[in-house]
mmCIF file of the N, C-alpha and C atoms, coordinates in Angstrom:
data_MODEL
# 
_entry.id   MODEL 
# 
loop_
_atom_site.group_PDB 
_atom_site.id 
_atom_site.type_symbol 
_atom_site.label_atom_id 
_atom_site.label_alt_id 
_atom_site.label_comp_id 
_atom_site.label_asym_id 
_atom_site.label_entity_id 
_atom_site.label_seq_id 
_atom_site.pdbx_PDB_ins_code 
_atom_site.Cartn_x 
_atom_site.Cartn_y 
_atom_site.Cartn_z 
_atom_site.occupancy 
_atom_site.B_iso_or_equiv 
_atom_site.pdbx_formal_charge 
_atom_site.auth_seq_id 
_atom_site.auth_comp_id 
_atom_site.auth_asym_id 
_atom_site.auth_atom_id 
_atom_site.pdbx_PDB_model_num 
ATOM 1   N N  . UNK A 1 1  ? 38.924  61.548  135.807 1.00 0.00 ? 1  UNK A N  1 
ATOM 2   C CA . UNK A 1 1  ? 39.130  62.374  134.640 1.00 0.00 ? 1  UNK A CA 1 
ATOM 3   C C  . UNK A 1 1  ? 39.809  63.690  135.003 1.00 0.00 ? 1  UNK A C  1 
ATOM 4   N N  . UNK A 1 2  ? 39.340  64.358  136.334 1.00 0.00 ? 2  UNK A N  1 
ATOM 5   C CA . UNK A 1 2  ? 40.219  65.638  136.393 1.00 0.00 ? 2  UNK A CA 1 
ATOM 6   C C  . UNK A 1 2  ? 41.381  65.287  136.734 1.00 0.00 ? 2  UNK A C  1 
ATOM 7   N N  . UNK A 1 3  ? 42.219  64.474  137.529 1.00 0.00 ? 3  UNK A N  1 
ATOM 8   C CA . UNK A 1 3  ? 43.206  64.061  137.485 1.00 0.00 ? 3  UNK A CA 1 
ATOM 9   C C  . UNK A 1 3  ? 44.135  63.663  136.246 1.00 0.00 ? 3  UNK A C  1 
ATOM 10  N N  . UNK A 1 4  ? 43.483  63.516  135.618 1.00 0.00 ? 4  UNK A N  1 
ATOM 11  C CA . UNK A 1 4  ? 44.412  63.090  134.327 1.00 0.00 ? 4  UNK A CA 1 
ATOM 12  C C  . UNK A 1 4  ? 44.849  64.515  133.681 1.00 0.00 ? 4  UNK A C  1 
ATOM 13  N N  . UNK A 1 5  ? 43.894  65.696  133.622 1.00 0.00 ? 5  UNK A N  1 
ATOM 14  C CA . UNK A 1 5  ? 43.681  67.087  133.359 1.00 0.00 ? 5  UNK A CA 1 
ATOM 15  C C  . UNK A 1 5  ? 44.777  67.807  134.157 1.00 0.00 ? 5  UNK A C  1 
ATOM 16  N N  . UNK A 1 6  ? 44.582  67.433  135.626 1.00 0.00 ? 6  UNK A N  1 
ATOM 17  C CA . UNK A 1 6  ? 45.545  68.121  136.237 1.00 0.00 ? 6  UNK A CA 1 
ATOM 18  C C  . UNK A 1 6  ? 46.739  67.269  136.298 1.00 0.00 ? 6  UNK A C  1 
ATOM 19  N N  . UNK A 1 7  ? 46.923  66.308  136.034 1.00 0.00 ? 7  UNK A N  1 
ATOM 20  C CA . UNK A 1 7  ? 48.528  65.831  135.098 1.00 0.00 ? 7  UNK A CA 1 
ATOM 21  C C  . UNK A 1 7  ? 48.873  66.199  134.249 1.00 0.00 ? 7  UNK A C  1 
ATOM 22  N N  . UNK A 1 8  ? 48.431  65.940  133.025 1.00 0.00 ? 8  UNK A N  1 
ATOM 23  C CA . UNK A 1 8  ? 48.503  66.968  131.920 1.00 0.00 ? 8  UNK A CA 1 
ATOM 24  C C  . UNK A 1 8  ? 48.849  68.116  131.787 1.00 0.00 ? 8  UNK A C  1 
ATOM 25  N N  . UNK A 1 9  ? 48.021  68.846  132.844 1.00 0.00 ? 9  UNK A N  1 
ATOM 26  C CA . UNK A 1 9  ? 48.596  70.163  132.857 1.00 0.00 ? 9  UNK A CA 1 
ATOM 27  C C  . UNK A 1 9  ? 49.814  70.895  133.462 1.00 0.00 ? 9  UNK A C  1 
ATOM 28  N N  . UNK A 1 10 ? 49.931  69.704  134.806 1.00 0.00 ? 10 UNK A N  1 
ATOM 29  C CA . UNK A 1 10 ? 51.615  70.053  135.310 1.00 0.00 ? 10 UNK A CA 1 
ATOM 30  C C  . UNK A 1 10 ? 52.356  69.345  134.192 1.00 0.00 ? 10 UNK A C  1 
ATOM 31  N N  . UNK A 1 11 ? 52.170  68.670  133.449 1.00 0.00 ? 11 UNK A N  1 
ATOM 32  C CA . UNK A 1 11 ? 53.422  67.925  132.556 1.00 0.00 ? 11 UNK A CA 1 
ATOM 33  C C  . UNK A 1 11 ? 53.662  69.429  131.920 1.00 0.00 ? 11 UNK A C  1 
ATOM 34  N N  . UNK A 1 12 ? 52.521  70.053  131.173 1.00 0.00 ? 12 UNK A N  1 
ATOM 35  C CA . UNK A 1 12 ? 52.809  70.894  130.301 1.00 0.00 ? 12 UNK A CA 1 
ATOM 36  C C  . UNK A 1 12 ? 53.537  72.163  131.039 1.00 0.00 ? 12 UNK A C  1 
ATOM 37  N N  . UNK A 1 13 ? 53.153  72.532  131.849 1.00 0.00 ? 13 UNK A N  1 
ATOM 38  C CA . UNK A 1 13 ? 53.888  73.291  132.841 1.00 0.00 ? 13 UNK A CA 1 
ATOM 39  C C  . UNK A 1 13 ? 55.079  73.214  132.997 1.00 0.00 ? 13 UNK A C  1 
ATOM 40  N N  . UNK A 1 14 ? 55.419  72.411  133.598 1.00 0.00 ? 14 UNK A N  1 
ATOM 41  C CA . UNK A 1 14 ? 57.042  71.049  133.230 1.00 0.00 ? 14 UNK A CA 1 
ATOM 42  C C  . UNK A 1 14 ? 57.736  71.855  132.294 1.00 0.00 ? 14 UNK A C  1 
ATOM 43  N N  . UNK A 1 15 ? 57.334  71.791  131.151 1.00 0.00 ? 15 UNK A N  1 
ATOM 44  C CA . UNK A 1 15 ? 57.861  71.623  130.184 1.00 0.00 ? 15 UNK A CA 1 
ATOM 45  C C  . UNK A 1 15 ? 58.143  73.001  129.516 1.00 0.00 ? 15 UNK A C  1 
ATOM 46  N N  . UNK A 1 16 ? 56.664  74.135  129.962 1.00 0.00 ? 16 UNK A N  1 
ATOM 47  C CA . UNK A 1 16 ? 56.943  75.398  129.381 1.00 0.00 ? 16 UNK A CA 1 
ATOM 48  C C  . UNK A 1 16 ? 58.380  75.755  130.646 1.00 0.00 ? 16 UNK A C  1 
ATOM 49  N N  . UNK A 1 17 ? 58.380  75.448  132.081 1.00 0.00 ? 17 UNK A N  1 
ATOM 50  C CA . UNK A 1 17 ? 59.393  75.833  132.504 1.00 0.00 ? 17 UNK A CA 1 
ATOM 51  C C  . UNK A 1 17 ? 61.013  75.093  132.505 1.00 0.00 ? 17 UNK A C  1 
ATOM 52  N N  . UNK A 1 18 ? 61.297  74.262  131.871 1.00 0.00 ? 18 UNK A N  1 
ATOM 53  C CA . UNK A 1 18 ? 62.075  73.486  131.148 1.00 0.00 ? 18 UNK A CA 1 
ATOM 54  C C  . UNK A 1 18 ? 62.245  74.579  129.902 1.00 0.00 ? 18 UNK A C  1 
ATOM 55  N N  . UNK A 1 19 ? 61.635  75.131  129.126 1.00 0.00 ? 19 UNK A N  1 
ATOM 56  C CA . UNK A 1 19 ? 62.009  75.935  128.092 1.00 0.00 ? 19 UNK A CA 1 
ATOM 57  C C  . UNK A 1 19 ? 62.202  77.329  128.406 1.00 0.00 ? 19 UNK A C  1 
ATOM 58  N N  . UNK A 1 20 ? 61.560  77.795  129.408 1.00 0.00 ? 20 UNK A N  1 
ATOM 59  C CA . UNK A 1 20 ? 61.578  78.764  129.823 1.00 0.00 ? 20 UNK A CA 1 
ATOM 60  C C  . UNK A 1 20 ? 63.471  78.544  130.371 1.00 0.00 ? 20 UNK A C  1 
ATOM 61  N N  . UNK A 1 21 ? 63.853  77.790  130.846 1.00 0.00 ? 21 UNK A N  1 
ATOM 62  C CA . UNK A 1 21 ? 65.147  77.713  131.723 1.00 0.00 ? 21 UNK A CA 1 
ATOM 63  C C  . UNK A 1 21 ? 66.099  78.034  130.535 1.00 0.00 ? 21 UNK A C  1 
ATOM 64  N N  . UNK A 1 22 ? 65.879  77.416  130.068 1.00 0.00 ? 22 UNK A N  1 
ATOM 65  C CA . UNK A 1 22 ? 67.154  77.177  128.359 1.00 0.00 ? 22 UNK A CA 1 
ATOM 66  C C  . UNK A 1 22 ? 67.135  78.169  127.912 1.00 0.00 ? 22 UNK A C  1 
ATOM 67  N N  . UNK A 1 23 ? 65.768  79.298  127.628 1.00 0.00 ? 23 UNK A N  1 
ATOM 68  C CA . UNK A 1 23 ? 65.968  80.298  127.093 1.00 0.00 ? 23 UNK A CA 1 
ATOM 69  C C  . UNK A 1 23 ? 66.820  81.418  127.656 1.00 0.00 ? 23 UNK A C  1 
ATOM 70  N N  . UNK A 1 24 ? 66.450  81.197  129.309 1.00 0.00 ? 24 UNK A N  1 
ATOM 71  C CA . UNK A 1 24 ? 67.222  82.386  130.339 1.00 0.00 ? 24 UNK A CA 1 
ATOM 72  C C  . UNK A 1 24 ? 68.521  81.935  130.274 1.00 0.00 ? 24 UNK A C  1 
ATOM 73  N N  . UNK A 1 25 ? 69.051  80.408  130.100 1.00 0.00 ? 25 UNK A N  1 
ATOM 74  C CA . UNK A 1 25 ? 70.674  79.766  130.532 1.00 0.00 ? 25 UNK A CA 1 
ATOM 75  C C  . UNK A 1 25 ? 71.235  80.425  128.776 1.00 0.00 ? 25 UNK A C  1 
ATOM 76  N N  . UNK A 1 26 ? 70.073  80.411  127.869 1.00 0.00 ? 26 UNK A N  1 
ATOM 77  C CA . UNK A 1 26 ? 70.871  80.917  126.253 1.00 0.00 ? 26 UNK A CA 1 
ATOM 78  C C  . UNK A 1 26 ? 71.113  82.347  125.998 1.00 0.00 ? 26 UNK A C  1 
ATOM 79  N N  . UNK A 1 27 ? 69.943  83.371  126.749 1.00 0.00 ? 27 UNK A N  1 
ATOM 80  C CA . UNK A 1 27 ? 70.400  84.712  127.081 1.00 0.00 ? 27 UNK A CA 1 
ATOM 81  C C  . UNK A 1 27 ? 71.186  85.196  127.473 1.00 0.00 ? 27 UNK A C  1 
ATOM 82  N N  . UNK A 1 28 ? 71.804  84.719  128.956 1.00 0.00 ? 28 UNK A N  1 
ATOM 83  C CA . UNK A 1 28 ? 72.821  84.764  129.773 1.00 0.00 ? 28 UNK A CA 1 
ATOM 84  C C  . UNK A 1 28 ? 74.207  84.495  129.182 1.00 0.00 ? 28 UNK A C  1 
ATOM 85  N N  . UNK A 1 29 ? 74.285  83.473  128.074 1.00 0.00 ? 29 UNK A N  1 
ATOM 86  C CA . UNK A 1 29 ? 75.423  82.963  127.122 1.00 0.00 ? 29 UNK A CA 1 
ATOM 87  C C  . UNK A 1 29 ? 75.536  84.161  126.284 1.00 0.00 ? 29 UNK A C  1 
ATOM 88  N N  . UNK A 1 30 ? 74.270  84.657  125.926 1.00 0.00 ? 30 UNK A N  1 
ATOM 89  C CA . UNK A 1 30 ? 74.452  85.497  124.799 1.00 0.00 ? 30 UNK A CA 1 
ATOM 90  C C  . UNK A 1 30 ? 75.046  87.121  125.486 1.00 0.00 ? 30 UNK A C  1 
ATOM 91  N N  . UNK A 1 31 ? 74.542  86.656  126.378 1.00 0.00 ? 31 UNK A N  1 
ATOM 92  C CA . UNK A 1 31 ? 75.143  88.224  127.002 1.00 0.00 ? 31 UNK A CA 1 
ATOM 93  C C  . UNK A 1 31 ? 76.271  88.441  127.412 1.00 0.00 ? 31 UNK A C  1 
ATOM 94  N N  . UNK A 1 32 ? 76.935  87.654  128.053 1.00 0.00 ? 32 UNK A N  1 
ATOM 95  C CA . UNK A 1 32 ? 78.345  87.284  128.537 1.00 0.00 ? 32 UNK A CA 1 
ATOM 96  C C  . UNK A 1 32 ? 79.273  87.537  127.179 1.00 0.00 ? 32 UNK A C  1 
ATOM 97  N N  . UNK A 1 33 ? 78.824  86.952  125.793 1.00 0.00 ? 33 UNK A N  1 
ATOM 98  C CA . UNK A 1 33 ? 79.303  87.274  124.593 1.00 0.00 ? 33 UNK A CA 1 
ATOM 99  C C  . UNK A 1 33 ? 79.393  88.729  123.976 1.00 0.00 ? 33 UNK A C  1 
ATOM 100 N N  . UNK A 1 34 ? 78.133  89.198  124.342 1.00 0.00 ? 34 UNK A N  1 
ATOM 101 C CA . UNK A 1 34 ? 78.016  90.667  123.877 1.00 0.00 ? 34 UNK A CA 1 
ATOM 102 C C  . UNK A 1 34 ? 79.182  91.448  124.847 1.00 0.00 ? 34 UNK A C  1 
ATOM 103 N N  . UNK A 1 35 ? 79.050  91.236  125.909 1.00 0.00 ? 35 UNK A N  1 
ATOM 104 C CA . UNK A 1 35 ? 79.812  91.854  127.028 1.00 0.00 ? 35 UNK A CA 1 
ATOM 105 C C  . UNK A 1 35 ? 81.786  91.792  126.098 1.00 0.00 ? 35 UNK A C  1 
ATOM 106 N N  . UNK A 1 36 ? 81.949  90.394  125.990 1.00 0.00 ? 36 UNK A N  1 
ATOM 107 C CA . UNK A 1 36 ? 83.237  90.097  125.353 1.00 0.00 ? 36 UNK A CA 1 
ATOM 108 C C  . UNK A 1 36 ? 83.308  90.943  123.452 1.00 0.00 ? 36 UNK A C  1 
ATOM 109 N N  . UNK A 1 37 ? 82.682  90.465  122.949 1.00 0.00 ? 37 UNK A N  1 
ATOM 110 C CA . UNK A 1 37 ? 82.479  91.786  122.167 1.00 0.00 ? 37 UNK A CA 1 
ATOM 111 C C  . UNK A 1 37 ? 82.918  92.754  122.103 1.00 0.00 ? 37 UNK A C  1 
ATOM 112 N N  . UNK A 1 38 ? 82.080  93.834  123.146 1.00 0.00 ? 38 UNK A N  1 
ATOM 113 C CA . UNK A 1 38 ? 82.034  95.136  123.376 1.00 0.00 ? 38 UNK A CA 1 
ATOM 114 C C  . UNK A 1 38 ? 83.864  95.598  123.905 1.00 0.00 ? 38 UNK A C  1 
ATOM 115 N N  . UNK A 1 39 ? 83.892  94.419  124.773 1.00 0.00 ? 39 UNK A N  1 
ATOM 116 C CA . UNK A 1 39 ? 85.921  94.648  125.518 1.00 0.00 ? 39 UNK A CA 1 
ATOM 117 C C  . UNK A 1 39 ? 86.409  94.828  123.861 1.00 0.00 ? 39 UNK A C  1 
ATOM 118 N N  . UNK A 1 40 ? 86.046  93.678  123.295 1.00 0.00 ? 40 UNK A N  1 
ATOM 119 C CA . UNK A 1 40 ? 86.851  93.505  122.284 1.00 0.00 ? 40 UNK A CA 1 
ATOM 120 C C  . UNK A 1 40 ? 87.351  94.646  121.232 1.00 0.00 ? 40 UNK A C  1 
ATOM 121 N N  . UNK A 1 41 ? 86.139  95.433  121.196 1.00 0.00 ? 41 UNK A N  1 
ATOM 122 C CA . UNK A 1 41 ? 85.921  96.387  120.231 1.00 0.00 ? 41 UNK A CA 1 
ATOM 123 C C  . UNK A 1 41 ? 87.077  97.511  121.247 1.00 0.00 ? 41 UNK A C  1 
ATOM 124 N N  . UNK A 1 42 ? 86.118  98.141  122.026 1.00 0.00 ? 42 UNK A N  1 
ATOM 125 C CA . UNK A 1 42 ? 87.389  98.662  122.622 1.00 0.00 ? 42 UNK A CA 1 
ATOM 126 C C  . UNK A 1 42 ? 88.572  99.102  122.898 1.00 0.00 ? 42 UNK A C  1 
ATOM 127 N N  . UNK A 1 43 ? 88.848  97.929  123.051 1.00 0.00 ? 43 UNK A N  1 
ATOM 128 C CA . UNK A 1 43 ? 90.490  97.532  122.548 1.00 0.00 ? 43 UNK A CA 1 
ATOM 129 C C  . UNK A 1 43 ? 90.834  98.224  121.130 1.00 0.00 ? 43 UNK A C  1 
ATOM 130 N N  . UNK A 1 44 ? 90.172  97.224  120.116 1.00 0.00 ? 44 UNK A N  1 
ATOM 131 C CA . UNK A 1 44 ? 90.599  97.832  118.735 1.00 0.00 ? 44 UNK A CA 1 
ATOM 132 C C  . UNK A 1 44 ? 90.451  99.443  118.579 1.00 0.00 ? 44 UNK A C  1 
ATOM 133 N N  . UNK A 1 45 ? 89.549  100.114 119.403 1.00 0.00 ? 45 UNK A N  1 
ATOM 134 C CA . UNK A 1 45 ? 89.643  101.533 119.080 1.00 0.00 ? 45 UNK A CA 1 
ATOM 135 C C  . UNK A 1 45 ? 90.738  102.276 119.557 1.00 0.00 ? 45 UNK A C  1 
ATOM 136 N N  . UNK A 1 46 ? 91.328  101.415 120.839 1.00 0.00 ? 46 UNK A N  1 
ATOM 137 C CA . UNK A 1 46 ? 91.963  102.175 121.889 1.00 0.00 ? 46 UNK A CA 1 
ATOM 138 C C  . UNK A 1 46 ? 93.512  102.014 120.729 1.00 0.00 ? 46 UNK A C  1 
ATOM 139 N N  . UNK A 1 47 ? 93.907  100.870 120.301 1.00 0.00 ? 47 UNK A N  1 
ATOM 140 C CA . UNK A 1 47 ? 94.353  100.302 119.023 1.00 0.00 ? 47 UNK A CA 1 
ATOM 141 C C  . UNK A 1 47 ? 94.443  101.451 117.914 1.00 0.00 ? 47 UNK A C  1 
ATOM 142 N N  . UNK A 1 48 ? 93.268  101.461 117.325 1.00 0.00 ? 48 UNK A N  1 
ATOM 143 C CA . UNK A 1 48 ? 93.558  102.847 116.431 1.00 0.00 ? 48 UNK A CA 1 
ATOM 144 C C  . UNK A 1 48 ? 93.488  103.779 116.420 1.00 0.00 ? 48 UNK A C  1 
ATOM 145 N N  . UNK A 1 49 ? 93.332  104.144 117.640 1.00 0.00 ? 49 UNK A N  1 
ATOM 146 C CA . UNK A 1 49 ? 93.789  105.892 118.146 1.00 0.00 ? 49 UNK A CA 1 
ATOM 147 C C  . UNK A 1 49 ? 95.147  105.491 118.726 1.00 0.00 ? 49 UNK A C  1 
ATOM 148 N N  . UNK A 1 50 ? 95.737  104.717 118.957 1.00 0.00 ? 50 UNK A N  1 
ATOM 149 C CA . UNK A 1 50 ? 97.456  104.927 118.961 1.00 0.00 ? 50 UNK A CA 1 
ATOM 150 C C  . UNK A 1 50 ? 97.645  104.754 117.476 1.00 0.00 ? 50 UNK A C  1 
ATOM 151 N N  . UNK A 1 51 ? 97.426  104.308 116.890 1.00 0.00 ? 51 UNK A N  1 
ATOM 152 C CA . UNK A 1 51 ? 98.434  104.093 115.360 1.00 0.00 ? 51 UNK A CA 1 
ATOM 153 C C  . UNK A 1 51 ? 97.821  105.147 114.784 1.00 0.00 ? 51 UNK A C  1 
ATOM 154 N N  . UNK A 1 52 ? 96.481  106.211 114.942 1.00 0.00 ? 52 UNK A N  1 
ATOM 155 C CA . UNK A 1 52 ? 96.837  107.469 114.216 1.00 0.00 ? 52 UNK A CA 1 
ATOM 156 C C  . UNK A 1 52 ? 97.492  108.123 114.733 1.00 0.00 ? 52 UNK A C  1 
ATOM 157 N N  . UNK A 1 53 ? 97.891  108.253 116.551 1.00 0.00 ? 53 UNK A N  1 
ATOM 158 C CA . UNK A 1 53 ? 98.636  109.379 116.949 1.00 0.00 ? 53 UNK A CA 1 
ATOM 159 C C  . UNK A 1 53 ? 100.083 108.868 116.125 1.00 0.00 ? 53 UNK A C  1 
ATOM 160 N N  . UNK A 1 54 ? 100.169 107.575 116.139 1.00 0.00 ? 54 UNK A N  1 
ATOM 161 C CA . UNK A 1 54 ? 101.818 107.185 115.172 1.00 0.00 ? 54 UNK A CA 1 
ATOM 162 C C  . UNK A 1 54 ? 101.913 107.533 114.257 1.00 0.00 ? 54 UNK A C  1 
ATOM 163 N N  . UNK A 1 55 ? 100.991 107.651 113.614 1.00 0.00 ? 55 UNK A N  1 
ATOM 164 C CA . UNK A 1 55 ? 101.123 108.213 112.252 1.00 0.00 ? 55 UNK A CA 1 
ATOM 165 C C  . UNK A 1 55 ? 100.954 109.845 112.030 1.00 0.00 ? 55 UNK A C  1 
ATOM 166 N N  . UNK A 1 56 ? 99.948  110.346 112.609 1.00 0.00 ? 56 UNK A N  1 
ATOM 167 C CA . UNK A 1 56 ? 100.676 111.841 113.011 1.00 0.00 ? 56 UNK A CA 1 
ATOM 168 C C  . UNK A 1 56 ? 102.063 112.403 113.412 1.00 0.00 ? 56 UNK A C  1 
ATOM 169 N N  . UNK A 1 57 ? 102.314 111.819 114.119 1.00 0.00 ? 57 UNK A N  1 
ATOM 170 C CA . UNK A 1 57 ? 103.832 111.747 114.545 1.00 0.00 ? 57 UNK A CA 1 
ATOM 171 C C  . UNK A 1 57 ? 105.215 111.820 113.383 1.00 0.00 ? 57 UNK A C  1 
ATOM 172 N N  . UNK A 1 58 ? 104.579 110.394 112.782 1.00 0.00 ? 58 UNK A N  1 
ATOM 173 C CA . UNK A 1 58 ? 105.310 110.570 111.669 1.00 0.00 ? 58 UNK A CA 1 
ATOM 174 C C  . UNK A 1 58 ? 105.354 111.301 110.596 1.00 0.00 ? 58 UNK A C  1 
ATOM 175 N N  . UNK A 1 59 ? 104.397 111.911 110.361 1.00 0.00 ? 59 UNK A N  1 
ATOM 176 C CA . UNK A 1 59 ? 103.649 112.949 109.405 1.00 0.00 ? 59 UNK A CA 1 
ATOM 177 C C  . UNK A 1 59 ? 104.561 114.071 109.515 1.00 0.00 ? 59 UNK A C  1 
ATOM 178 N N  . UNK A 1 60 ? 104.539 114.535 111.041 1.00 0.00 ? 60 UNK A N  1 
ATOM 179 C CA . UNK A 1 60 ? 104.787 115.480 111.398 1.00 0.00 ? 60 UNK A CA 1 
ATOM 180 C C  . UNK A 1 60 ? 106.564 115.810 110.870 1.00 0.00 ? 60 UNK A C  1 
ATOM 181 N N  . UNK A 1 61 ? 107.100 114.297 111.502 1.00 0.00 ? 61 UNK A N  1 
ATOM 182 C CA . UNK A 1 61 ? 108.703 114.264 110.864 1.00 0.00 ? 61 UNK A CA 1 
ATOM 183 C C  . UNK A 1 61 ? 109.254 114.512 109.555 1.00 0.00 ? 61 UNK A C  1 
ATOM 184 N N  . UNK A 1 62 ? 107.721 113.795 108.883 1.00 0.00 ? 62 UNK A N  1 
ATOM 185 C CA . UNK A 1 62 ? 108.347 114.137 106.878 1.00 0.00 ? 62 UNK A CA 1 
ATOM 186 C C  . UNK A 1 62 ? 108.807 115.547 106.691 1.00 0.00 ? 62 UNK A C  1 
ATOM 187 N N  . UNK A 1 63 ? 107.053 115.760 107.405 1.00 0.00 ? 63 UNK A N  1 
ATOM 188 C CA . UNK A 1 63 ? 107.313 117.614 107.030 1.00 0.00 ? 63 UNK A CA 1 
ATOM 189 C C  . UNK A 1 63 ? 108.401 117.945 107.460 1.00 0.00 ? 63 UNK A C  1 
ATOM 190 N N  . UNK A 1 64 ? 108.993 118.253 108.634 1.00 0.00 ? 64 UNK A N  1 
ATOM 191 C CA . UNK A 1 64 ? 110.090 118.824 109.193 1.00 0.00 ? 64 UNK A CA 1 
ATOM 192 C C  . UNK A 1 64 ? 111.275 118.302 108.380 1.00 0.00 ? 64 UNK A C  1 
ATOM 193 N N  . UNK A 1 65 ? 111.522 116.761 107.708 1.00 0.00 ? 65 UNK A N  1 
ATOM 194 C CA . UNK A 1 65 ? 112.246 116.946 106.586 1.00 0.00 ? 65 UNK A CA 1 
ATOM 195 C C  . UNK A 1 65 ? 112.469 117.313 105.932 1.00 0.00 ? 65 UNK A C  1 
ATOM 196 N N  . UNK A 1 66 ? 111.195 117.396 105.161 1.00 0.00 ? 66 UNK A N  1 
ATOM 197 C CA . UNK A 1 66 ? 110.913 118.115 103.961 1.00 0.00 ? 66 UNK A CA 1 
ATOM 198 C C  . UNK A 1 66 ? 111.510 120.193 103.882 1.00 0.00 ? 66 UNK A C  1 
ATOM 199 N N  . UNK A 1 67 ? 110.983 120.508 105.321 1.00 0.00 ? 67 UNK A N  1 
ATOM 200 C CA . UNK A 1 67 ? 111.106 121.467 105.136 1.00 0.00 ? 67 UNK A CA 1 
ATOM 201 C C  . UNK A 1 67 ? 112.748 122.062 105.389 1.00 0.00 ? 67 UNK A C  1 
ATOM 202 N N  . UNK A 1 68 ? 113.633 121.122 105.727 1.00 0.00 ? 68 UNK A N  1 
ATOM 203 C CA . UNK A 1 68 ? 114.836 121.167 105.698 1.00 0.00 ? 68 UNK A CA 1 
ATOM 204 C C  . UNK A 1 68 ? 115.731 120.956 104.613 1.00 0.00 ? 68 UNK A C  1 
ATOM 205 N N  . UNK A 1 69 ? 115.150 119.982 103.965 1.00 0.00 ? 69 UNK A N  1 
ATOM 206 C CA . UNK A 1 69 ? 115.445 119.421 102.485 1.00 0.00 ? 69 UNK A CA 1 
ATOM 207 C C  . UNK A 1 69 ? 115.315 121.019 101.398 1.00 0.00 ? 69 UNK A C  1 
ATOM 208 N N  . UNK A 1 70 ? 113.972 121.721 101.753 1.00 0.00 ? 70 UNK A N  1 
ATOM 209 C CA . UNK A 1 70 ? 113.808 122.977 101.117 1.00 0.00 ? 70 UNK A CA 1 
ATOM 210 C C  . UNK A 1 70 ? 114.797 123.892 101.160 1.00 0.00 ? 70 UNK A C  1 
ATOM 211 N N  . UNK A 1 71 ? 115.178 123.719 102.644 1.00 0.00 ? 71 UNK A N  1 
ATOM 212 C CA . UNK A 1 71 ? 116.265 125.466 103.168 1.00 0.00 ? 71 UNK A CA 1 
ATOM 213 C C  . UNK A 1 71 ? 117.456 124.358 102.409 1.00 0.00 ? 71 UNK A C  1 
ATOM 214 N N  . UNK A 1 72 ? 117.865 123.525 102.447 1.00 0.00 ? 72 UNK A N  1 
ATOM 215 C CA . UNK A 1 72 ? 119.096 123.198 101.656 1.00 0.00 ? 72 UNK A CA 1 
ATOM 216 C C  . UNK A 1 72 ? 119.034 123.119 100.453 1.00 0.00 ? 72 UNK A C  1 
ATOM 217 N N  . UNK A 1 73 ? 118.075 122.794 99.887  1.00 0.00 ? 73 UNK A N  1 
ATOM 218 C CA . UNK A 1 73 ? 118.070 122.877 97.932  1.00 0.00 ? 73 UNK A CA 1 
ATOM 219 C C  . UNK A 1 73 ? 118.193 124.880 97.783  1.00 0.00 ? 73 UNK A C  1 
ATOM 220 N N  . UNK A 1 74 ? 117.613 125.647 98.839  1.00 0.00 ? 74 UNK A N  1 
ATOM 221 C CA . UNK A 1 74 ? 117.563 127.025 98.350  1.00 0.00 ? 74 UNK A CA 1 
ATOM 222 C C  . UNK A 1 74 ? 118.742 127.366 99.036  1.00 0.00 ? 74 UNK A C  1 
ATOM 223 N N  . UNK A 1 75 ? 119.993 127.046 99.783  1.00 0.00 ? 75 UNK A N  1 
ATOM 224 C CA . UNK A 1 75 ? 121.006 127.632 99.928  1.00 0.00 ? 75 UNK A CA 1 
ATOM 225 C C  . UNK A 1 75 ? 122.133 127.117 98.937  1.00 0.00 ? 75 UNK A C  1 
ATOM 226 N N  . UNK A 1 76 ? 121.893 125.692 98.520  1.00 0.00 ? 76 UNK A N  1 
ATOM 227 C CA . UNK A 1 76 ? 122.733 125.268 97.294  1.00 0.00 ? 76 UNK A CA 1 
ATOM 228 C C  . UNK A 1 76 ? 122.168 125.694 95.992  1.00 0.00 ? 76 UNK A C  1 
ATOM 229 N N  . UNK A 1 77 ? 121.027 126.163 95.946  1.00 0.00 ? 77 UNK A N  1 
ATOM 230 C CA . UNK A 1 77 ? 120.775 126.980 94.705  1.00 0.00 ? 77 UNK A CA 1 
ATOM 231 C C  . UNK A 1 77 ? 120.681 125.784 93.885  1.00 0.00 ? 77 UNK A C  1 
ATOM 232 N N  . UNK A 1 78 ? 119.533 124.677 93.714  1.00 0.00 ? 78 UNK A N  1 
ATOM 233 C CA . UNK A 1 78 ? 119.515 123.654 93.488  1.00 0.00 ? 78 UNK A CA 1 
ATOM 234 C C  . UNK A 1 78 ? 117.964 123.547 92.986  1.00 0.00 ? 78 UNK A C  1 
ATOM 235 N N  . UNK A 1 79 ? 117.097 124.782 93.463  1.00 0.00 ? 79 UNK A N  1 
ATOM 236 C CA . UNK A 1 79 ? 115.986 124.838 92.923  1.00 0.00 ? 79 UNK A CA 1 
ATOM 237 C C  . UNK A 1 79 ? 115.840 125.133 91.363  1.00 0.00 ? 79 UNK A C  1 
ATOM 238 N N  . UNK A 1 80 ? 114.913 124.896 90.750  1.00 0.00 ? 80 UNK A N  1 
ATOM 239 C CA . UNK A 1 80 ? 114.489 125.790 89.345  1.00 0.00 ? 80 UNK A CA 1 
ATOM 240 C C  . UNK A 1 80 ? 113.782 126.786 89.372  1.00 0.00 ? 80 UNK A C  1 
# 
């Protein structure tokens, strides 16, 4: 009878470390993902801090149009 007990109980053993494995091999998946993620994101920030400096940039050009467009409407006397 204790033999059957102490079978039983390595089966179950077995088995919590059989689940125990899958959970550490599904963590490890999950982390490797988070890791790819995190690059991912990254990127996209590194991403939209160039396209606002582009767009500052360009900002910057309207104005300087604009403000040329001004000195020529007020030397042709073109304003109201």
């Amino acid at each position: 009878m204790a033999s059957n007990v102490e079978n039983l109980m390595l089966e179950h053993l077995k088995r919590f470390q059989s689940t125990l494995e899958r959970i550490e091999r599904k963590q490890d998946e999950m982390t490797a993902r988070l890791a790819n993620l995190e690059g991912s994101v990254a990127s996209i920030m590194q991403h939209l801090a160039h396209l606002a400096g582009a767009d500052a940039a360009q900002q910057t050009a309207i104005d300087n149009i604009n403000m040329r467009l001004d000195r020529i409407e007020r030397r042709l006397e073109l304003t109201h």
